[in-house]
PyMOL Python script that loads the backbone (N, CA, C, O; Angstrom):
from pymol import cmd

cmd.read_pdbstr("""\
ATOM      1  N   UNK A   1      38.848-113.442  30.805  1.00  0.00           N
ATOM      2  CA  UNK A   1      39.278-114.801  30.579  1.00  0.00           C
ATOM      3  C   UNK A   1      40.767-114.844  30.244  1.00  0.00           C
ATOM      4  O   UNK A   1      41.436-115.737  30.766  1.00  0.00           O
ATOM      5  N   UNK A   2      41.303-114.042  29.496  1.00  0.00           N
ATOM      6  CA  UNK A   2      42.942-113.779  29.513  1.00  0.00           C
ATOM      7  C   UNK A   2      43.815-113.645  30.698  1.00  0.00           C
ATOM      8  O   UNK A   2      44.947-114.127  30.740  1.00  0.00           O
ATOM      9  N   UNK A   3      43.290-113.008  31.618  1.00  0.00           N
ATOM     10  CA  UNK A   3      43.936-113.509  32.771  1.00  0.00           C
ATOM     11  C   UNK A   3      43.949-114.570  33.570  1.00  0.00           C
ATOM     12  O   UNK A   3      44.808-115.019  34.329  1.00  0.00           O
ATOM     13  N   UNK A   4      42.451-115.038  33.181  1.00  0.00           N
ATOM     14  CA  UNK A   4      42.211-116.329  33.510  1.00  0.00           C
ATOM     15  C   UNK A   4      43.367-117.444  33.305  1.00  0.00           C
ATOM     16  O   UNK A   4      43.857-118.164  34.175  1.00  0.00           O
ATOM     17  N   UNK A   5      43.648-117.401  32.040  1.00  0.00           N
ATOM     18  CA  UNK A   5      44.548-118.105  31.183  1.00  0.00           C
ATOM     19  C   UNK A   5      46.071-118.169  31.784  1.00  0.00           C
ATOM     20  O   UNK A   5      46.857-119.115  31.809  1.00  0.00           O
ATOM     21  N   UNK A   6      46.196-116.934  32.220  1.00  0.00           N
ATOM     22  CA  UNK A   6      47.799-116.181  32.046  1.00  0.00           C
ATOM     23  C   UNK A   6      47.706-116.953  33.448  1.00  0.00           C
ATOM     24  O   UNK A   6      48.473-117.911  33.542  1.00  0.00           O
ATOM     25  N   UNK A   7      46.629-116.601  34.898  1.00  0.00           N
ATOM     26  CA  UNK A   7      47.075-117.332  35.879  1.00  0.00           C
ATOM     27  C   UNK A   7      46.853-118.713  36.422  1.00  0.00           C
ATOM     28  O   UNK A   7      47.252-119.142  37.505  1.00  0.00           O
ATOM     29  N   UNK A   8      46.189-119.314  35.548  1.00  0.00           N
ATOM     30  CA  UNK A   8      46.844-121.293  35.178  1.00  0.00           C
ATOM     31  C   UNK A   8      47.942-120.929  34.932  1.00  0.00           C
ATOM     32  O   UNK A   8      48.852-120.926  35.761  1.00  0.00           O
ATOM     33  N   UNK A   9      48.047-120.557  33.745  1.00  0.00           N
ATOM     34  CA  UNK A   9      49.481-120.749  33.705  1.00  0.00           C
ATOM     35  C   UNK A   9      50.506-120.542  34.724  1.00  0.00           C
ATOM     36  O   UNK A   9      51.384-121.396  34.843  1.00  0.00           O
ATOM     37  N   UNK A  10      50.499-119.551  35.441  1.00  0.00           N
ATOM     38  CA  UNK A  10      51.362-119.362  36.195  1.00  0.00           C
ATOM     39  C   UNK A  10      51.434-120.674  37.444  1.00  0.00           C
ATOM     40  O   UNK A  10      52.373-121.436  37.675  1.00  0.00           O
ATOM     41  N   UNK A  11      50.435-120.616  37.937  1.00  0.00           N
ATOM     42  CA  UNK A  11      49.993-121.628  38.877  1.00  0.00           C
ATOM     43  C   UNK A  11      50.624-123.081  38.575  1.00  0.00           C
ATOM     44  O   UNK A  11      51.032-123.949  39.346  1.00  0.00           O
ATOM     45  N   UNK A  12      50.541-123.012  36.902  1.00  0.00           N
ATOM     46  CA  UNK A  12      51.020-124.866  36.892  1.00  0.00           C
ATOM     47  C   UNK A  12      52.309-124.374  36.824  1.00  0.00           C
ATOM     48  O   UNK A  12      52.978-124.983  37.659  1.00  0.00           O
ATOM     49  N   UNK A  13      52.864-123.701  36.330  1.00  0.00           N
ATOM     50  CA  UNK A  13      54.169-123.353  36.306  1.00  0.00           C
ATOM     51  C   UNK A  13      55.065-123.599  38.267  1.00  0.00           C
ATOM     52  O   UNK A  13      56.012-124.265  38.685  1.00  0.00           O
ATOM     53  N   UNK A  14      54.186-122.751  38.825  1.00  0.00           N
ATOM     54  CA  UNK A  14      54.885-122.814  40.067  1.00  0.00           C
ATOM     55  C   UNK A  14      54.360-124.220  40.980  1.00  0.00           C
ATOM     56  O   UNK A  14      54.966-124.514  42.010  1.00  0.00           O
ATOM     57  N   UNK A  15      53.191-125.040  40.503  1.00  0.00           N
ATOM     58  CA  UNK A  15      52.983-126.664  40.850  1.00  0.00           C
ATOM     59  C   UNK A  15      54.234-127.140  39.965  1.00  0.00           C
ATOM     60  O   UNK A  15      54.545-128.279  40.315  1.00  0.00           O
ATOM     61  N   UNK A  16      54.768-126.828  39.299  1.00  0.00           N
ATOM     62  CA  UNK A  16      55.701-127.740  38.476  1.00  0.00           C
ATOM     63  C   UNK A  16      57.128-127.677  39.414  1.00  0.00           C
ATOM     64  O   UNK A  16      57.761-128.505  40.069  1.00  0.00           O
ATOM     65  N   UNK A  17      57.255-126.391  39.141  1.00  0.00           N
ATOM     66  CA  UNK A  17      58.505-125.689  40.427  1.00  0.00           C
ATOM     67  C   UNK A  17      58.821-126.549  41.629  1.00  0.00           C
ATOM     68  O   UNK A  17      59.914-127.034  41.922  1.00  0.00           O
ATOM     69  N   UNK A  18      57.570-126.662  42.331  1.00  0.00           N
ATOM     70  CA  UNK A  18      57.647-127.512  43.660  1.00  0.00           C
ATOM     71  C   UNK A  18      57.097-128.682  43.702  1.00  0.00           C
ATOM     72  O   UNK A  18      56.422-129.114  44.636  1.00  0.00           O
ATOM     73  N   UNK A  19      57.470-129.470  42.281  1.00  0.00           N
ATOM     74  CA  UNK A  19      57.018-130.466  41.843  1.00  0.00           C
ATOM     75  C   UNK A  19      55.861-131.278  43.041  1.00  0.00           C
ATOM     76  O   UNK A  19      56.117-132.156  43.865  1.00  0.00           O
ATOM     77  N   UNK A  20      54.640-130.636  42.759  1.00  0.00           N
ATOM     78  CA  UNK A  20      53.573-130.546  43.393  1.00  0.00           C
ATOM     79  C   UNK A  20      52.549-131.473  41.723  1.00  0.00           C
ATOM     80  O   UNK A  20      52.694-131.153  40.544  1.00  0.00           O
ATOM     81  N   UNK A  21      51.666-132.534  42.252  1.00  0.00           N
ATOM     82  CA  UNK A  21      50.992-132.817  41.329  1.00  0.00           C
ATOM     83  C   UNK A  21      50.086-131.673  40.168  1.00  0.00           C
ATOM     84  O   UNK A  21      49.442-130.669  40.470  1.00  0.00           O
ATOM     85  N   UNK A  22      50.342-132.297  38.730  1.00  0.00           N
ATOM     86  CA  UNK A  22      49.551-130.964  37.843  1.00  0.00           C
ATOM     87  C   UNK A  22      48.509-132.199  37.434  1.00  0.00           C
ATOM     88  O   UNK A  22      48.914-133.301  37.063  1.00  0.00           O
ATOM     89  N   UNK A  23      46.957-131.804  37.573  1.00  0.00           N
ATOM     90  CA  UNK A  23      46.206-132.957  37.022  1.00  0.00           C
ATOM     91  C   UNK A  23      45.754-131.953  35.811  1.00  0.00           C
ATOM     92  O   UNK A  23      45.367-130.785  35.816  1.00  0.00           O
ATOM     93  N   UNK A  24      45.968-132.899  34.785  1.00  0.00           N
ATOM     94  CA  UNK A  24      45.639-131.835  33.348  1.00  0.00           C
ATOM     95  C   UNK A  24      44.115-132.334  33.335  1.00  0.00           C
ATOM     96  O   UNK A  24      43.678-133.428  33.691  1.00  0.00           O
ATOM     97  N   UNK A  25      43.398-131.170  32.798  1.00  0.00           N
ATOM     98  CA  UNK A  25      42.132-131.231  32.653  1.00  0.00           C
ATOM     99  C   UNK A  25      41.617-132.388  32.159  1.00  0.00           C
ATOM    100  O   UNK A  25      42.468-133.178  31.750  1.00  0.00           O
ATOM    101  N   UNK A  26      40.218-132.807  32.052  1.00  0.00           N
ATOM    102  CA  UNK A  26      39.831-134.086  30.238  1.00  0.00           C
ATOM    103  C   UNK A  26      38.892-133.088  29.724  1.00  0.00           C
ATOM    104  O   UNK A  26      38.893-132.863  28.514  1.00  0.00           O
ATOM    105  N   UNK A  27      38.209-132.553  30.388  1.00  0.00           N
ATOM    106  CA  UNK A  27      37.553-131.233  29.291  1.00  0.00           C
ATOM    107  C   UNK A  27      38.028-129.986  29.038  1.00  0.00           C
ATOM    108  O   UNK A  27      38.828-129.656  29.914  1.00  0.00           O
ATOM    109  N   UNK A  28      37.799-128.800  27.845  1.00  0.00           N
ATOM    110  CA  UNK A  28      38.497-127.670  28.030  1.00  0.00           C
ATOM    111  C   UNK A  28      37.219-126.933  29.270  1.00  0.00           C
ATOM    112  O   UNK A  28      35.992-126.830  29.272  1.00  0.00           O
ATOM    113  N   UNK A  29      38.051-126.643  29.974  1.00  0.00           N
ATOM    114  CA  UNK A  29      37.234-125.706  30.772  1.00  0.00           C
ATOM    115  C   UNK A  29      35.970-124.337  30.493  1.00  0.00           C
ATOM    116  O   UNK A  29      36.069-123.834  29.374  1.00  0.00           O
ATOM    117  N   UNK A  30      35.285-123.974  31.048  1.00  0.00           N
ATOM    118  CA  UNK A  30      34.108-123.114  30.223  1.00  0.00           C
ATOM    119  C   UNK A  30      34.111-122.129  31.094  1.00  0.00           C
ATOM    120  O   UNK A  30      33.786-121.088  30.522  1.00  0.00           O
ATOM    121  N   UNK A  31      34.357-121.951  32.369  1.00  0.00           N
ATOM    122  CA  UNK A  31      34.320-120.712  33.669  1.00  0.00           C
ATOM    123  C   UNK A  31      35.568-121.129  34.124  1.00  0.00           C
ATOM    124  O   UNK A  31      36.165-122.203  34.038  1.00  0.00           O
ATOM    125  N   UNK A  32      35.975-119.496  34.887  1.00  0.00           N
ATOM    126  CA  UNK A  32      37.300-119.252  35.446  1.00  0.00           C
ATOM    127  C   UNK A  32      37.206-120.239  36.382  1.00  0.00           C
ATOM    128  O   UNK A  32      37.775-121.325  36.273  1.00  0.00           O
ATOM    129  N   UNK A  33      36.459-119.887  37.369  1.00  0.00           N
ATOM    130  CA  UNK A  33      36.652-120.679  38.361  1.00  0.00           C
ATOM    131  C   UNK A  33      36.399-122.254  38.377  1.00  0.00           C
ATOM    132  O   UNK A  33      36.401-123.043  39.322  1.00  0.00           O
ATOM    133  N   UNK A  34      36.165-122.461  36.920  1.00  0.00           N
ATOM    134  CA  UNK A  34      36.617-124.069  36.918  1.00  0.00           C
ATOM    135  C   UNK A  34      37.979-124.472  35.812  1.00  0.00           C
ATOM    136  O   UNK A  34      38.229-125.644  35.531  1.00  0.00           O
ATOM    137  N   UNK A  35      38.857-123.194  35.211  1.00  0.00           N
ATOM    138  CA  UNK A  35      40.098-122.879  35.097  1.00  0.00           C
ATOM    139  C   UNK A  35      40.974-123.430  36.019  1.00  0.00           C
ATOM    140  O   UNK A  35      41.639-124.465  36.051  1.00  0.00           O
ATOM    141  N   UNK A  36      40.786-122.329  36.886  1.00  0.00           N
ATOM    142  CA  UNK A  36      41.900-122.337  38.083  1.00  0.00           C
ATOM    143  C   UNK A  36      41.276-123.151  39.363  1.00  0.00           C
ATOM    144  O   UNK A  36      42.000-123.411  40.324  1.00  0.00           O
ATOM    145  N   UNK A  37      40.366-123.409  39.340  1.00  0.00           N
ATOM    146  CA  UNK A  37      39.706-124.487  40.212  1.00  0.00           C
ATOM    147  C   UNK A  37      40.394-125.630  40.729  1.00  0.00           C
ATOM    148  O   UNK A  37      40.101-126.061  41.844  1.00  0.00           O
ATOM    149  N   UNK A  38      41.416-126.242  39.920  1.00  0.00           N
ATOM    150  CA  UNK A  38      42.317-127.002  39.742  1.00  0.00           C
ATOM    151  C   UNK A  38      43.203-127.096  40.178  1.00  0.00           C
ATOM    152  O   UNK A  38      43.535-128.234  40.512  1.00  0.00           O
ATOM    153  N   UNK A  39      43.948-126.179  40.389  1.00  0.00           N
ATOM    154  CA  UNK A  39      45.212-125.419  41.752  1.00  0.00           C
ATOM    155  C   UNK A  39      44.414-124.905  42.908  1.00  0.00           C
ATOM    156  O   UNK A  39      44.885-125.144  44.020  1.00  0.00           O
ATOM    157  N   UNK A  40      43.341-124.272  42.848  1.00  0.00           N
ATOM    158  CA  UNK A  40      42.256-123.486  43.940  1.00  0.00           C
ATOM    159  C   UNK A  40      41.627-124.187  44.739  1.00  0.00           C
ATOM    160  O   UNK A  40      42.046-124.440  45.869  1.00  0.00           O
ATOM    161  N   UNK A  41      40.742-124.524  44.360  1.00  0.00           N
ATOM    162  CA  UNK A  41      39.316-125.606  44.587  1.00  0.00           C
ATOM    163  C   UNK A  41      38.432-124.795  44.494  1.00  0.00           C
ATOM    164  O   UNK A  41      39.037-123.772  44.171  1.00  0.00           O
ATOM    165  N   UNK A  42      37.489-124.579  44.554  1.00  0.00           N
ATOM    166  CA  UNK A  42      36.239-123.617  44.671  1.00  0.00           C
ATOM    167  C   UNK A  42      35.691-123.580  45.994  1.00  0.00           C
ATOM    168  O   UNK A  42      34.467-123.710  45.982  1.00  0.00           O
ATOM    169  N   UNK A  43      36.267-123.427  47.289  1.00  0.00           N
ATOM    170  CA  UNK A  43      35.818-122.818  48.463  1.00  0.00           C
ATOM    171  C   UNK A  43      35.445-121.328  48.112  1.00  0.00           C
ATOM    172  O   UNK A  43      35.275-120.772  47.027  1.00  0.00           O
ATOM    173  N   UNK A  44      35.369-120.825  49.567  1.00  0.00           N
ATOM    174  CA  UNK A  44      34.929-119.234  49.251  1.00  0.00           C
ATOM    175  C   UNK A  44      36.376-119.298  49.360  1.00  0.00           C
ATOM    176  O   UNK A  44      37.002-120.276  49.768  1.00  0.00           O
ATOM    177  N   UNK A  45      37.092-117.687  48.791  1.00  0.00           N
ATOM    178  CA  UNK A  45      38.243-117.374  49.055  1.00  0.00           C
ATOM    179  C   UNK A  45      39.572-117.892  47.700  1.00  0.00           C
ATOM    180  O   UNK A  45      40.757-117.632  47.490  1.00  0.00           O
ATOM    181  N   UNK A  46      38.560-118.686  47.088  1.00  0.00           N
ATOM    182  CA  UNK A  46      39.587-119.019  45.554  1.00  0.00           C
ATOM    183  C   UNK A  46      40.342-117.879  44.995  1.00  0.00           C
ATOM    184  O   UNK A  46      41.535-118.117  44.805  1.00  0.00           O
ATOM    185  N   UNK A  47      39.929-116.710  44.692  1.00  0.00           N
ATOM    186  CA  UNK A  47      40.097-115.745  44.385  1.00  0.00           C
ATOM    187  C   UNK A  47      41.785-115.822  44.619  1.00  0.00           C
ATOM    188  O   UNK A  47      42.647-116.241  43.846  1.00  0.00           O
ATOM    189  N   UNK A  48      41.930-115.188  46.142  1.00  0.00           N
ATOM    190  CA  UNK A  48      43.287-114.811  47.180  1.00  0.00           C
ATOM    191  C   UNK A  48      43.739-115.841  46.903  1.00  0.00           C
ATOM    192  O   UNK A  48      44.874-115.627  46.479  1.00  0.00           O
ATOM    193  N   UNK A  49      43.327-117.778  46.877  1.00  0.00           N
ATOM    194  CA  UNK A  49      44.184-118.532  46.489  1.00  0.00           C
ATOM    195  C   UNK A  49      45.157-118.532  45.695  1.00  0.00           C
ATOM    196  O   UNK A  49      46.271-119.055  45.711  1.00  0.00           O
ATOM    197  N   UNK A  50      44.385-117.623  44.718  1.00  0.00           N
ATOM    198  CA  UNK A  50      44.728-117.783  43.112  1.00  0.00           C
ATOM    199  C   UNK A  50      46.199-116.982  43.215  1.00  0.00           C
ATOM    200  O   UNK A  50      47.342-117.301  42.889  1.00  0.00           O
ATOM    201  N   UNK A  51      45.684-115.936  43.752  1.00  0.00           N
ATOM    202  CA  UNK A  51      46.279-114.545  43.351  1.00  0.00           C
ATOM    203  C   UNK A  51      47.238-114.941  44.174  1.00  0.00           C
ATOM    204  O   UNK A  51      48.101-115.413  43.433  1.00  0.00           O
ATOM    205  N   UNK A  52      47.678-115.046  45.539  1.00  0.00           N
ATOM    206  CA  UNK A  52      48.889-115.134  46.365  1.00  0.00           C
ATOM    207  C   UNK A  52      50.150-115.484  45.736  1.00  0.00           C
ATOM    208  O   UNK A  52      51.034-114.676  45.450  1.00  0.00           O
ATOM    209  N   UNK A  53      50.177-116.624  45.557  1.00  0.00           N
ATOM    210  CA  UNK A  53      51.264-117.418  44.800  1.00  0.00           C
ATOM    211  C   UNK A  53      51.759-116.717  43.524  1.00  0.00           C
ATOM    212  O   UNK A  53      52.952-116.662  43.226  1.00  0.00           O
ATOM    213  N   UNK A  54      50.783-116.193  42.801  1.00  0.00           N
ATOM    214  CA  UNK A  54      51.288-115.585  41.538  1.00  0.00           C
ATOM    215  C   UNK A  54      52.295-114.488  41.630  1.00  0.00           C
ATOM    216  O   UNK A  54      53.384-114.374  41.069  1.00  0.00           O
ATOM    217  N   UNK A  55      51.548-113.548  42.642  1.00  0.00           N
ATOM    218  CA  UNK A  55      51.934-112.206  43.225  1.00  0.00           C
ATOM    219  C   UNK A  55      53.253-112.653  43.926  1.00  0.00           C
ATOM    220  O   UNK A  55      54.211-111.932  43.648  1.00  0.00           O
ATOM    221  N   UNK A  56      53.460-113.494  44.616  1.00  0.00           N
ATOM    222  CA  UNK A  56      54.738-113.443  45.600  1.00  0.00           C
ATOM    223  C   UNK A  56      56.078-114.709  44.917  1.00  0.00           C
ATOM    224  O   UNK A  56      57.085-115.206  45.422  1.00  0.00           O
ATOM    225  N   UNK A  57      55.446-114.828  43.638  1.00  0.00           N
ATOM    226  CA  UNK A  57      56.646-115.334  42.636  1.00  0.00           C
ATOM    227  C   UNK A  57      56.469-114.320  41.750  1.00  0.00           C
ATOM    228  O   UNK A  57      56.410-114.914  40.673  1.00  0.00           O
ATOM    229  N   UNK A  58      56.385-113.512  41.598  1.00  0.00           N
ATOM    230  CA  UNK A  58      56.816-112.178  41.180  1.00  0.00           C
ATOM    231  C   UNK A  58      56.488-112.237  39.567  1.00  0.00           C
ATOM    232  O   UNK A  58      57.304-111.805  38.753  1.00  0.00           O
ATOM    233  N   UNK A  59      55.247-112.798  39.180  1.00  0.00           N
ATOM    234  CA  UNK A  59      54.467-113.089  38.155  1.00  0.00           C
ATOM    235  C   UNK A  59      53.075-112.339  38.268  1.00  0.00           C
ATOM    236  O   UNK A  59      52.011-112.804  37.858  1.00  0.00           O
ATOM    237  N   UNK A  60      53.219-111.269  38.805  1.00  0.00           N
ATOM    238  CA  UNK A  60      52.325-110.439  39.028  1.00  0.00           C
ATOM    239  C   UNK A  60      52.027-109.526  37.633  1.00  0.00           C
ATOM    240  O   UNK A  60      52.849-108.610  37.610  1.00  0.00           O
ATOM    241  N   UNK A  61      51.124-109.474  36.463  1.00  0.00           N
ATOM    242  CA  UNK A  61      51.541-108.017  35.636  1.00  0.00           C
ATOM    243  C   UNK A  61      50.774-107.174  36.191  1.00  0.00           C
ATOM    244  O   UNK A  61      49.590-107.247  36.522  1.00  0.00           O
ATOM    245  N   UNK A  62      51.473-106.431  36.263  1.00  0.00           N
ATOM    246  CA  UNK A  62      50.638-105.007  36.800  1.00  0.00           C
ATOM    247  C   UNK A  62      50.060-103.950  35.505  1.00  0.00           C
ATOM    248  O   UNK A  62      49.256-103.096  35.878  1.00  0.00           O
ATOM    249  N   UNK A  63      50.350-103.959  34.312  1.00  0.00           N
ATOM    250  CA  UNK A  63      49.793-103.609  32.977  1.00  0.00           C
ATOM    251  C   UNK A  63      48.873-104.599  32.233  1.00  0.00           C
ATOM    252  O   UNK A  63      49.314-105.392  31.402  1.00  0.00           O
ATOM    253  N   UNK A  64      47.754-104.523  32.526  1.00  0.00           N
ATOM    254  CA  UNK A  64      47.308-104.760  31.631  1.00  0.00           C
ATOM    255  C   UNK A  64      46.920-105.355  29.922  1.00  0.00           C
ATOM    256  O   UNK A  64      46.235-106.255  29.436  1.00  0.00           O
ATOM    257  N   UNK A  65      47.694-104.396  29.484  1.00  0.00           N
ATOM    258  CA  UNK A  65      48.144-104.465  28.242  1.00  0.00           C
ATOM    259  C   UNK A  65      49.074-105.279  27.755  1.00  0.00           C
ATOM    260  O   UNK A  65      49.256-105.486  26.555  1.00  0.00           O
ATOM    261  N   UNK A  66      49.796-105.850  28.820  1.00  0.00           N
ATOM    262  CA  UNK A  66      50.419-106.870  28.300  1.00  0.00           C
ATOM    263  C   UNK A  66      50.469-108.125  28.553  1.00  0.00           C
ATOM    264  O   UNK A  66      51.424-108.877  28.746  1.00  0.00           O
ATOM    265  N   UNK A  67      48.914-108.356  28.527  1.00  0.00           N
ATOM    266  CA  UNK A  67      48.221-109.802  28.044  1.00  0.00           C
ATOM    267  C   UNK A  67      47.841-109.878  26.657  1.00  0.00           C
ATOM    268  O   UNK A  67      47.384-108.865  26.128  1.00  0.00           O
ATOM    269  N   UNK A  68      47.933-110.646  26.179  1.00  0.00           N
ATOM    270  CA  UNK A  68      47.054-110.740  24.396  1.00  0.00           C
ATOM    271  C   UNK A  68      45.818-110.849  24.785  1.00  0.00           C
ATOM    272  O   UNK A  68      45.501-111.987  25.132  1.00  0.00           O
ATOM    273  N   UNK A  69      44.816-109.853  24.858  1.00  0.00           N
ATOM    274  CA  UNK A  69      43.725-109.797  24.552  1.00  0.00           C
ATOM    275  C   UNK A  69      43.090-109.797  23.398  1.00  0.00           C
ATOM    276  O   UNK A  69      41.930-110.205  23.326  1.00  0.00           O
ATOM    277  N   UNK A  70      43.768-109.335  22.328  1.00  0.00           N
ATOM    278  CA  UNK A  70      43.266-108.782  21.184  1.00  0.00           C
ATOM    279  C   UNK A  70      43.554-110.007  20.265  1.00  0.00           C
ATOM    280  O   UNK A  70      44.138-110.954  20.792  1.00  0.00           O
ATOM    281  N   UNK A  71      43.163-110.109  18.765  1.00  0.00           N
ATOM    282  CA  UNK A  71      43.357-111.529  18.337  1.00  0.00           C
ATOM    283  C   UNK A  71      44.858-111.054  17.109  1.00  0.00           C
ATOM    284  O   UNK A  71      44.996-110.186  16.247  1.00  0.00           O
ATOM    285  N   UNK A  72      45.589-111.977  17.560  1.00  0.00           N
ATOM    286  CA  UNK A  72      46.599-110.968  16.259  1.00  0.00           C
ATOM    287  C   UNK A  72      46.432-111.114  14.954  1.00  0.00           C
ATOM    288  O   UNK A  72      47.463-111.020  14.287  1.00  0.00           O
ATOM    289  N   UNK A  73      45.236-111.358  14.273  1.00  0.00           N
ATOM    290  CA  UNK A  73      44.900-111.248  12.952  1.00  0.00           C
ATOM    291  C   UNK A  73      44.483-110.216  12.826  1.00  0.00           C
ATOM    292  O   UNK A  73      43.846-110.194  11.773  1.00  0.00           O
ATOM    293  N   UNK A  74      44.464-109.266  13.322  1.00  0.00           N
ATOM    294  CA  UNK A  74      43.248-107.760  12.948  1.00  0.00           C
ATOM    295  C   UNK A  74      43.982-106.887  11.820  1.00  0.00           C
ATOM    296  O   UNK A  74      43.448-105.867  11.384  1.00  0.00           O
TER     297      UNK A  74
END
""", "prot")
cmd.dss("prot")
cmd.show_as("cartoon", "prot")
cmd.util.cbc("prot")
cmd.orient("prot")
């Protein structure tokens, strides 16, 4: 789900870029694919939707580790 997160974000970020409509949610979302569903749609193939754009604005992380997964109170 953290990446989930990280690639909305990116996605509205680059709908914002090409000032492309951002429709903000009215519920918080509960599944990825109704996350990013929103920039995607849920055909088959959401997935590569997702991922293309992120990857070729160079918002790709390739580590892991540097998403906040962890909660920073520990």
């Amino acid at each position: 789900m953290a990446w989930a997160v990280y690639a909305a974000g990116c996605l509205e970020s680059i709908a914002k870029r090409l000032k492309l409509p951002v429709v903000e949610p009215s519920a918080r979302p509960q599944t990825v694919l109704s996350l990013l569903g929103r920039f995607v749609g849920d055909a088959a193939g959401w997935l590569k939707r997702a991922v293309r754009p992120i990857a070729n604005s160079h918002l790709w992380v390739t580590d892991p580790f540097c998403l906040p997964v962890r909660p920073l109170s520990e």
